[in-house]
PyMOL Python script that loads the backbone (N, CA, C, O; Angstrom):
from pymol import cmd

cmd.read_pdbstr("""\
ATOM      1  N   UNK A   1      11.133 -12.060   0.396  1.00  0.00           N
ATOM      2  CA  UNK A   1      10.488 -11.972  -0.896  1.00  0.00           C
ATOM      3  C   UNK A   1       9.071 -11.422  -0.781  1.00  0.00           C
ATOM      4  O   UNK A   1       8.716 -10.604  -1.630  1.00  0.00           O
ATOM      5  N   UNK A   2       8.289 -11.758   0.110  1.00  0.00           N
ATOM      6  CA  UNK A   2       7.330 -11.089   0.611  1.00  0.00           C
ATOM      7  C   UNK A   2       6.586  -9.593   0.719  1.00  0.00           C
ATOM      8  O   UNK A   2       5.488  -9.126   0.416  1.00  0.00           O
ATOM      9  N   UNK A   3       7.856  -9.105   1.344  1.00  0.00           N
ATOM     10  CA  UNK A   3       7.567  -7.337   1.309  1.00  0.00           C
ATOM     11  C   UNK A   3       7.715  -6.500   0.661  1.00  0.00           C
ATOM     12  O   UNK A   3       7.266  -5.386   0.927  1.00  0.00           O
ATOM     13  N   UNK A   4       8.703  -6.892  -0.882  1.00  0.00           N
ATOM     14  CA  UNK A   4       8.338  -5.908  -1.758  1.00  0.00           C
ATOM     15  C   UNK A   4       6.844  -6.668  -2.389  1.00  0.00           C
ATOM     16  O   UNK A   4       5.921  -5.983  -2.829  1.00  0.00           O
ATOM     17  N   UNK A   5       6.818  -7.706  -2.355  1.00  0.00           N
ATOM     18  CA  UNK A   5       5.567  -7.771  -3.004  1.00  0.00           C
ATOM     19  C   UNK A   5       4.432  -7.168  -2.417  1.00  0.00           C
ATOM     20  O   UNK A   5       3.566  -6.660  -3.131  1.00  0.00           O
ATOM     21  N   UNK A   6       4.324  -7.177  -0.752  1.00  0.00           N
ATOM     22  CA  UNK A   6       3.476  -6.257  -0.136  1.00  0.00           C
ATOM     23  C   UNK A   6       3.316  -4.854  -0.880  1.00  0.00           C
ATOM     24  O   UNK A   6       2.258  -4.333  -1.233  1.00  0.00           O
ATOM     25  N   UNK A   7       4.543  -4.393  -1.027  1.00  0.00           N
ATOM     26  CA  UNK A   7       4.541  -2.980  -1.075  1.00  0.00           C
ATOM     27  C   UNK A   7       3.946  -2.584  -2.360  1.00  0.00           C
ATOM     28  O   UNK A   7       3.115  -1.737  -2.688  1.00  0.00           O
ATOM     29  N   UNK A   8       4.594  -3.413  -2.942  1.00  0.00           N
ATOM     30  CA  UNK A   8       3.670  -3.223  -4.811  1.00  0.00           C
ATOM     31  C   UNK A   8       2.056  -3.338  -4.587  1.00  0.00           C
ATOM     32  O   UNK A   8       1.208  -2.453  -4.696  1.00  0.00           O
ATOM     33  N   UNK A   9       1.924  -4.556  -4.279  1.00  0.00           N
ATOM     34  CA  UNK A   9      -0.008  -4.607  -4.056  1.00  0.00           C
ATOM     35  C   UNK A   9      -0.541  -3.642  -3.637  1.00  0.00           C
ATOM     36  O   UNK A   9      -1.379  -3.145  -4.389  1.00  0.00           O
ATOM     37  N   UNK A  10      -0.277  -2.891  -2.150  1.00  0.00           N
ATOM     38  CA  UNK A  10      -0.237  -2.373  -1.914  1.00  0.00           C
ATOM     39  C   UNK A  10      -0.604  -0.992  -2.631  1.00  0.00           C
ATOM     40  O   UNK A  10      -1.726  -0.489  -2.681  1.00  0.00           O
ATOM     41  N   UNK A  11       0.282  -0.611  -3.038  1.00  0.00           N
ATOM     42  CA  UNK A  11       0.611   0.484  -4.018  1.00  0.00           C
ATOM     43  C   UNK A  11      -0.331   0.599  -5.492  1.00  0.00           C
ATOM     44  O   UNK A  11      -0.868   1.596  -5.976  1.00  0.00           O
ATOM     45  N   UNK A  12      -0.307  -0.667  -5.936  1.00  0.00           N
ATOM     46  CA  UNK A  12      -1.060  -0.324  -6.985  1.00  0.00           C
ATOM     47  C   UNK A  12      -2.603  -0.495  -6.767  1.00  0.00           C
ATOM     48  O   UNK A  12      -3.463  -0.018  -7.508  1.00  0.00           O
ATOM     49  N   UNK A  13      -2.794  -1.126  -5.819  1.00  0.00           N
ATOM     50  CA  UNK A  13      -4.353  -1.233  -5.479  1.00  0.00           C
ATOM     51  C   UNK A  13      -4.880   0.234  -4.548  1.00  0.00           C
ATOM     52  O   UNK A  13      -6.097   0.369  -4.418  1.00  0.00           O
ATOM     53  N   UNK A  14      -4.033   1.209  -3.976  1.00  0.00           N
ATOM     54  CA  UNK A  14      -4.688   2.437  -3.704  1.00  0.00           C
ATOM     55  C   UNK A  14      -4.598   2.976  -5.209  1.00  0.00           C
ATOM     56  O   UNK A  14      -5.746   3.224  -5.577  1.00  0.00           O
ATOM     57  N   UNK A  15      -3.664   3.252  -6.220  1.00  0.00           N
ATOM     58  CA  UNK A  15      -3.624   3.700  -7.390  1.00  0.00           C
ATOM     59  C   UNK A  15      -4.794   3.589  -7.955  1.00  0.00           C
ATOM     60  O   UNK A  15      -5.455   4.597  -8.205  1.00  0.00           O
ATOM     61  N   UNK A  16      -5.342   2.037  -8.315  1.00  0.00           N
ATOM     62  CA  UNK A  16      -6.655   1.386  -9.043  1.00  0.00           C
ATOM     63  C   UNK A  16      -7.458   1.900  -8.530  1.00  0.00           C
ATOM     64  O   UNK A  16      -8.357   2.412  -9.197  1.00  0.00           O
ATOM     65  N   UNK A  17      -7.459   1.969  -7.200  1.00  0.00           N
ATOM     66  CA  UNK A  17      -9.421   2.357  -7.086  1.00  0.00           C
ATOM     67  C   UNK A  17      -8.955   3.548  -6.700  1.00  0.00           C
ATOM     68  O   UNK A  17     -10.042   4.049  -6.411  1.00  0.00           O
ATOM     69  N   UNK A  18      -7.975   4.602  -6.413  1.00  0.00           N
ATOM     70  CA  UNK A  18      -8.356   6.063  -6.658  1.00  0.00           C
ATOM     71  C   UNK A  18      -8.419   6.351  -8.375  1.00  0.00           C
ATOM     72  O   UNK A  18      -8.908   7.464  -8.568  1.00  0.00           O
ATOM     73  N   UNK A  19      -8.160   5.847  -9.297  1.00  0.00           N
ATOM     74  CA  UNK A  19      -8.475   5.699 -10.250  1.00  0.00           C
ATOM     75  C   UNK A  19      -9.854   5.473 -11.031  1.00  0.00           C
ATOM     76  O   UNK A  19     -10.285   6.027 -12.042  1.00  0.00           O
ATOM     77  N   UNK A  20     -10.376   4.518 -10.259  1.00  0.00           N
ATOM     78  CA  UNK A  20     -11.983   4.187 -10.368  1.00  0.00           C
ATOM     79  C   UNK A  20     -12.821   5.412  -9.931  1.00  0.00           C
ATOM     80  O   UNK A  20     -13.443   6.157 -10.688  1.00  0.00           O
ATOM     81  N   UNK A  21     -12.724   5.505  -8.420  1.00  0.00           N
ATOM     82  CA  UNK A  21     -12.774   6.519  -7.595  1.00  0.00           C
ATOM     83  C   UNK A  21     -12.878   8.011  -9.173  1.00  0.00           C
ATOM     84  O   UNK A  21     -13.872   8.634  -9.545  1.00  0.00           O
ATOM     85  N   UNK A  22     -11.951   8.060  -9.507  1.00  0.00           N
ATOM     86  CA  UNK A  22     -11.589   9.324 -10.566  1.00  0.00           C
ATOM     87  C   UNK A  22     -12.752   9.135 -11.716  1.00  0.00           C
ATOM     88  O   UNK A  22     -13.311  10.151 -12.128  1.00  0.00           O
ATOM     89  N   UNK A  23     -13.202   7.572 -12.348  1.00  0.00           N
ATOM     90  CA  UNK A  23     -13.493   7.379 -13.205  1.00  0.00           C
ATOM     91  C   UNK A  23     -15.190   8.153 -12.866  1.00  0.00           C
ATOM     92  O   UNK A  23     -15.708   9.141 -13.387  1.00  0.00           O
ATOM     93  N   UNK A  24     -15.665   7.292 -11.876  1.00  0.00           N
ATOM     94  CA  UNK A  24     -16.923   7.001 -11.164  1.00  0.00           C
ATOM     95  C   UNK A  24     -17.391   7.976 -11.075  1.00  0.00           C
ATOM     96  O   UNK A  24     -18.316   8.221 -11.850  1.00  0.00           O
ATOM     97  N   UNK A  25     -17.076   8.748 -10.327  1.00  0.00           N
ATOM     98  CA  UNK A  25     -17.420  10.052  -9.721  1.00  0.00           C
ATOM     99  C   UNK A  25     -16.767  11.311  -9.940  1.00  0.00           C
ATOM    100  O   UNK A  25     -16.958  12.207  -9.117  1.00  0.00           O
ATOM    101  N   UNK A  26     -15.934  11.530 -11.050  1.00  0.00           N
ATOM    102  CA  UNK A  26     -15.708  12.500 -12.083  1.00  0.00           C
ATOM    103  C   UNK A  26     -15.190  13.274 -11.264  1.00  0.00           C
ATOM    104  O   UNK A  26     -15.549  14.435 -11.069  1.00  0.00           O
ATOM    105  N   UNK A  27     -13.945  12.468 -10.496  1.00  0.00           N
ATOM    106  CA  UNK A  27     -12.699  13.535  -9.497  1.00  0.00           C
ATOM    107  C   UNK A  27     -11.484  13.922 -10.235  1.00  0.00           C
ATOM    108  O   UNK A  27     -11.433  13.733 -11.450  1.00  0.00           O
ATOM    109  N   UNK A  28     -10.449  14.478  -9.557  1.00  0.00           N
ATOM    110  CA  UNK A  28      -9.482  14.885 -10.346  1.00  0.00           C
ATOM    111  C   UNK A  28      -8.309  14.165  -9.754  1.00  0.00           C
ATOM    112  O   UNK A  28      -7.503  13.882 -10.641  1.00  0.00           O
ATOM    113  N   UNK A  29      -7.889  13.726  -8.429  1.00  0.00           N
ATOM    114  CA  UNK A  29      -7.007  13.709  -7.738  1.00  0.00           C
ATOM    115  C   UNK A  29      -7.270  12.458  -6.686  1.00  0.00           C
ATOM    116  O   UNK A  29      -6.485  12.171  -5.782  1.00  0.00           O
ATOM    117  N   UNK A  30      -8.622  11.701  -6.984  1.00  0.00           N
ATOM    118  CA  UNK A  30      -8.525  10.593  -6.271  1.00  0.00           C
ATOM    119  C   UNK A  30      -6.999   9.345  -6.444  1.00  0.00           C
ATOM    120  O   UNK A  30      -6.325   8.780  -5.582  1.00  0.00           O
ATOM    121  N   UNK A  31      -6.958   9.328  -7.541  1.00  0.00           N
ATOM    122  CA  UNK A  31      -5.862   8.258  -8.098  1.00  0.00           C
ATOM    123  C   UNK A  31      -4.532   8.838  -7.106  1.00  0.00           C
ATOM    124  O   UNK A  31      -3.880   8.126  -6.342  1.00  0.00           O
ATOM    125  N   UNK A  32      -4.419   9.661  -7.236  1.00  0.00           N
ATOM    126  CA  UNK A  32      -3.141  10.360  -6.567  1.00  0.00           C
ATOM    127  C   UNK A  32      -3.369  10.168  -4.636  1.00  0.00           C
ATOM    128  O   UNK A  32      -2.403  10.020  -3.887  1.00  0.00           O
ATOM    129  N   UNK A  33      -4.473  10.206  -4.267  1.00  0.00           N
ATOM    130  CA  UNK A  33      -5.039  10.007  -3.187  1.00  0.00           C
ATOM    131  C   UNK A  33      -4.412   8.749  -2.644  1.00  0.00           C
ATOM    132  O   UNK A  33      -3.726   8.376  -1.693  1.00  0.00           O
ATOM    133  N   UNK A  34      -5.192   8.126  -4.094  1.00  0.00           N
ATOM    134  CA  UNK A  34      -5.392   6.128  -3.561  1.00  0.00           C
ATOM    135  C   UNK A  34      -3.709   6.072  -3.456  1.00  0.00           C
ATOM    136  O   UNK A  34      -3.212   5.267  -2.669  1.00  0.00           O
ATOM    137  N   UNK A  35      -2.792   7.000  -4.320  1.00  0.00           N
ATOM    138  CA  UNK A  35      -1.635   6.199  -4.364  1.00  0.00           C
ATOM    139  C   UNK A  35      -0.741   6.510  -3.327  1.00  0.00           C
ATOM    140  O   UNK A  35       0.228   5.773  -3.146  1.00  0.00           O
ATOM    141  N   UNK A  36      -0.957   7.664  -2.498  1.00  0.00           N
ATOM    142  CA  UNK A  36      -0.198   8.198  -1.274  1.00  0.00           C
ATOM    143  C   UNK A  36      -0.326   7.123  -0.345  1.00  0.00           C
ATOM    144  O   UNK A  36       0.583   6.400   0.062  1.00  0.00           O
ATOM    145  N   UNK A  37      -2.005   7.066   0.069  1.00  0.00           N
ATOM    146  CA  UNK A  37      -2.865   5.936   1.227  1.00  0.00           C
ATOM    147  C   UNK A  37      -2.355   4.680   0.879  1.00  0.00           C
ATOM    148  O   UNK A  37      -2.094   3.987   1.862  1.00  0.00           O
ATOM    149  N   UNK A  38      -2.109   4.118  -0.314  1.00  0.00           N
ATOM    150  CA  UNK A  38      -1.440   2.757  -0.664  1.00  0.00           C
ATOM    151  C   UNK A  38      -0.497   2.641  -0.343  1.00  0.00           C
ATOM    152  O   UNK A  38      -0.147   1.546   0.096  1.00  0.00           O
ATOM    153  N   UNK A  39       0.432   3.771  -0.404  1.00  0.00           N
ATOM    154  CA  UNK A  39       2.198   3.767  -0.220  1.00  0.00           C
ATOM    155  C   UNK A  39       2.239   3.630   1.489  1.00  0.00           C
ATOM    156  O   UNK A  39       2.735   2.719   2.153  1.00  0.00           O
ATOM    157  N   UNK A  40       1.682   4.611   1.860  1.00  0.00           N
ATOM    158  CA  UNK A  40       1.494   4.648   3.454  1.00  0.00           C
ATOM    159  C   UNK A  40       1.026   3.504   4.182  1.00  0.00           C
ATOM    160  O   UNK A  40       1.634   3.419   5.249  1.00  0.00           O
ATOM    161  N   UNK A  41      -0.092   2.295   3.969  1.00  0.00           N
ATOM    162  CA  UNK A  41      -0.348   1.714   4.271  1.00  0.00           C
ATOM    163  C   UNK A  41       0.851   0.452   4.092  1.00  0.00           C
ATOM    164  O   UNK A  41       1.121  -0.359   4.978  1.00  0.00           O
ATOM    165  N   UNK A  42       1.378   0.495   2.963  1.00  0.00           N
ATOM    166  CA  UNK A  42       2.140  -1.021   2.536  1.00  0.00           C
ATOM    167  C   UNK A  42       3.409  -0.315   3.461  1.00  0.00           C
ATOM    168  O   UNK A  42       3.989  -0.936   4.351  1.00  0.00           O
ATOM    169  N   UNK A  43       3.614   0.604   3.213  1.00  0.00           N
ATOM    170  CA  UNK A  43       4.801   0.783   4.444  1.00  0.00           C
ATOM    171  C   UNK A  43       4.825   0.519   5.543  1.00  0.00           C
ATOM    172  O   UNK A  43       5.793   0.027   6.123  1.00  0.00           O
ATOM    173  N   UNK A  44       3.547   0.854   6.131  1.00  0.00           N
ATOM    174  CA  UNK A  44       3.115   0.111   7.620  1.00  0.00           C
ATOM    175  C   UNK A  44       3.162  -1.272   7.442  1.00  0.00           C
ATOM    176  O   UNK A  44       3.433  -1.727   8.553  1.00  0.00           O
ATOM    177  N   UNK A  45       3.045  -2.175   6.652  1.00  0.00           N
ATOM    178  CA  UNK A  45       2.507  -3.631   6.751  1.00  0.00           C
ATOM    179  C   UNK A  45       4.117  -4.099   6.946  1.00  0.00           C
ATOM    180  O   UNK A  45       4.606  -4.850   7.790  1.00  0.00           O
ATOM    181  N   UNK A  46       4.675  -3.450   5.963  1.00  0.00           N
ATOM    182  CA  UNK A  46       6.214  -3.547   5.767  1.00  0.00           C
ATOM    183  C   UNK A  46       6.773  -3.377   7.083  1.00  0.00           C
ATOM    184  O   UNK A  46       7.415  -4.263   7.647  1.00  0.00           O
ATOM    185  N   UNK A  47       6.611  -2.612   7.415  1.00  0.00           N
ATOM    186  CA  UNK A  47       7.537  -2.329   8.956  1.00  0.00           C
ATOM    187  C   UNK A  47       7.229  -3.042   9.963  1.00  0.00           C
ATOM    188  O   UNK A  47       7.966  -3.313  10.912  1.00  0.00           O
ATOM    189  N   UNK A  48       5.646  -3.517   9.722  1.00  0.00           N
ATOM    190  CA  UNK A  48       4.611  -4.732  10.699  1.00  0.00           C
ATOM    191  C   UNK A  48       5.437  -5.584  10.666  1.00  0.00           C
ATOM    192  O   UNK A  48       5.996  -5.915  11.711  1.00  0.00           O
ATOM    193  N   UNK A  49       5.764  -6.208   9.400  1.00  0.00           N
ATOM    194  CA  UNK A  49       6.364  -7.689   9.085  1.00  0.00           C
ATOM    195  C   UNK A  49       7.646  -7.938   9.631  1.00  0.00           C
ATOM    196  O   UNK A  49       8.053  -9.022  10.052  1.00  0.00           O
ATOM    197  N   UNK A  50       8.560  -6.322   9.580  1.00  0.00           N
ATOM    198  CA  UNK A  50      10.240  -6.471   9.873  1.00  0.00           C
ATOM    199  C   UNK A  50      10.002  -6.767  11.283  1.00  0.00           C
ATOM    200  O   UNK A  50      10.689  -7.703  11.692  1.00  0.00           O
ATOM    201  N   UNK A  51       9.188  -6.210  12.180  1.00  0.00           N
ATOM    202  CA  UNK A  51       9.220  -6.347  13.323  1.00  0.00           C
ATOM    203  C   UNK A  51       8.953  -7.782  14.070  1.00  0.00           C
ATOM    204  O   UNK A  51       9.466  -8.100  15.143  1.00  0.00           O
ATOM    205  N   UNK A  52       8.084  -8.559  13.326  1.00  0.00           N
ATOM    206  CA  UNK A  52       8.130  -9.653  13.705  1.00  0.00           C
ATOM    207  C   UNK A  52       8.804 -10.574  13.355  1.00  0.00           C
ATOM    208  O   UNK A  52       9.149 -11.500  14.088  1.00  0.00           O
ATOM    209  N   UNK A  53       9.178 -10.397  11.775  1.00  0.00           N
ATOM    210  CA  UNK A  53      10.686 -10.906  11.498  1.00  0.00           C
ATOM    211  C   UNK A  53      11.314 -11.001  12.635  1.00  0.00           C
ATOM    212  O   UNK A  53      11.173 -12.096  13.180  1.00  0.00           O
ATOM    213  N   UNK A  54      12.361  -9.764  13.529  1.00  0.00           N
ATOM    214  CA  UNK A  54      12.873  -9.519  14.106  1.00  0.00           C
ATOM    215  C   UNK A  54      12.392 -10.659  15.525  1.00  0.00           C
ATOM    216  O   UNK A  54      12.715 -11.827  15.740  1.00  0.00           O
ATOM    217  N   UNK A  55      11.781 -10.004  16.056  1.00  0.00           N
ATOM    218  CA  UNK A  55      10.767 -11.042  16.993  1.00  0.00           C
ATOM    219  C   UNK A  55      11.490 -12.438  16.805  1.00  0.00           C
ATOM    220  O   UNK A  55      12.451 -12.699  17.528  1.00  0.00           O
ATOM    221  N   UNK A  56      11.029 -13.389  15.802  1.00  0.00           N
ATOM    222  CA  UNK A  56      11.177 -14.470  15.493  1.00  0.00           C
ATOM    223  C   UNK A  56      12.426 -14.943  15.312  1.00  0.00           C
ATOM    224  O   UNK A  56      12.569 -16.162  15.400  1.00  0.00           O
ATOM    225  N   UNK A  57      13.542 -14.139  15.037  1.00  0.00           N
ATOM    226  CA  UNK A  57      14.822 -14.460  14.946  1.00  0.00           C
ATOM    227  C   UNK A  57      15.738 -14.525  16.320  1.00  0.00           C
ATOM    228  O   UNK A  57      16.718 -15.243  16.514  1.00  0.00           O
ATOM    229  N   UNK A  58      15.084 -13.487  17.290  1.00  0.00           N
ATOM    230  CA  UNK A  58      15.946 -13.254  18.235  1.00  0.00           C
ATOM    231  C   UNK A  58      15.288 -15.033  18.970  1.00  0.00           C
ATOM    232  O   UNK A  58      16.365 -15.427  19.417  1.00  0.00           O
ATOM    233  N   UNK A  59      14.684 -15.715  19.171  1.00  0.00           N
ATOM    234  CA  UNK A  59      13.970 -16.530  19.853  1.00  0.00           C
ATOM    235  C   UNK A  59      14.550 -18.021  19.079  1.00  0.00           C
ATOM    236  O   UNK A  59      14.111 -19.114  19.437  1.00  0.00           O
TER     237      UNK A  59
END
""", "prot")
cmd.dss("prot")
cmd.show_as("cartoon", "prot")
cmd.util.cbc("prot")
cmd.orient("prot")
C-alpha cells in the first residue's frame, strides 16, 4: 500500500514546485521539469523499497 502512495507524492510534489518554480520566476517548463524529476525519483524509491521487500522475505 505504500508505493503507490510513494509514487503519487512523489509525483505531485515535483509537479507543485515546478509549478511554483513557473509561478516565481516567470518560466515556462519548470512544472513539466518538476514532473519528469518527481516521476524519476518516486520510481527509484519504488524500486528502493521492492528490493528490500525482497531482502526481507527471502530471510
Amino acid at each position: 500500500m505504500n508505493l503507490p502512495i510513494t509514487l503519487l507524492v512523489t509525483i505531485a510534489g515535483g509537479y507543485y514546485a515546478g509549478q511554483w518554480i513557473d509561478q516565481n520566476y516567470a518560466t515556462k517548463y519548470a512544472n513539466v521539469i518538476g514532473l519528469v524529476l518527481g516521476f524519476s525519483l518516486g520510481l527509484y524509491e519504488v524500486m528502493r523499497q521492492l528490493k528490500v521487500m525482497e531482502r526481507n522475505s527471502r530471510d
